[in-house]
C-alpha positions in Angstrom: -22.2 21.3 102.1 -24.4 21.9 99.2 -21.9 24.3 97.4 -19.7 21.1 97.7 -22.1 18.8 96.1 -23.0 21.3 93.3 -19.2 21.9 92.7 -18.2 18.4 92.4 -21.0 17.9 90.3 -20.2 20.6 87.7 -16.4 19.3 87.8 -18.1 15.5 87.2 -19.8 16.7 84.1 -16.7 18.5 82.9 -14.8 15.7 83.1 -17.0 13.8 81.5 -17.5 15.7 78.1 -14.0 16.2 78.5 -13.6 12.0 78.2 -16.1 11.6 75.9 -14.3 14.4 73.3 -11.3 12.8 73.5 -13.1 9.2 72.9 -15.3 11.0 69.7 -15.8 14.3 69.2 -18.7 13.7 67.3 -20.7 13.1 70.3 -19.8 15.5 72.4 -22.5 18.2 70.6 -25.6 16.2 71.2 -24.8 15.3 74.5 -24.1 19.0 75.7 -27.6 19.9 74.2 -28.8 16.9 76.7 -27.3 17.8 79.8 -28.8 21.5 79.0 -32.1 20.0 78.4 -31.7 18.5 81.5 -30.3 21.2 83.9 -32.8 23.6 82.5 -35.9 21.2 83.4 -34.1 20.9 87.0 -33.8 24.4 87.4 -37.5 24.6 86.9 -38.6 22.3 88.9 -36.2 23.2 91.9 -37.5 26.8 91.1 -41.6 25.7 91.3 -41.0 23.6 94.2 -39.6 26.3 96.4 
């Protein structure tokens, strides 16, 4: 079950940039640098907590 959270997830976020490149491209860049941000910090703390 969590595999099939984390996947949906990943495919989510794809989908996502995917929308916002075709809406403006220029975005897309600064929000990929966010979501890394973020999954990095999660990976951490998911990491510590364990």
């Amino acid at each position: 079950m969590p595999l099939a959270a984390a996947l949906f997830f990943f495919v989510a976020t794809g989908a996502g940039l995917i929308g916002l490149a075709l809406v403006d491209p220029r975005a897309v860049p600064p929000v990929t640098g966010t979501c890394a941000v973020i999954l990095t910090l999660a990976a951490l703390a998911a990491v510590t907590l364990r």
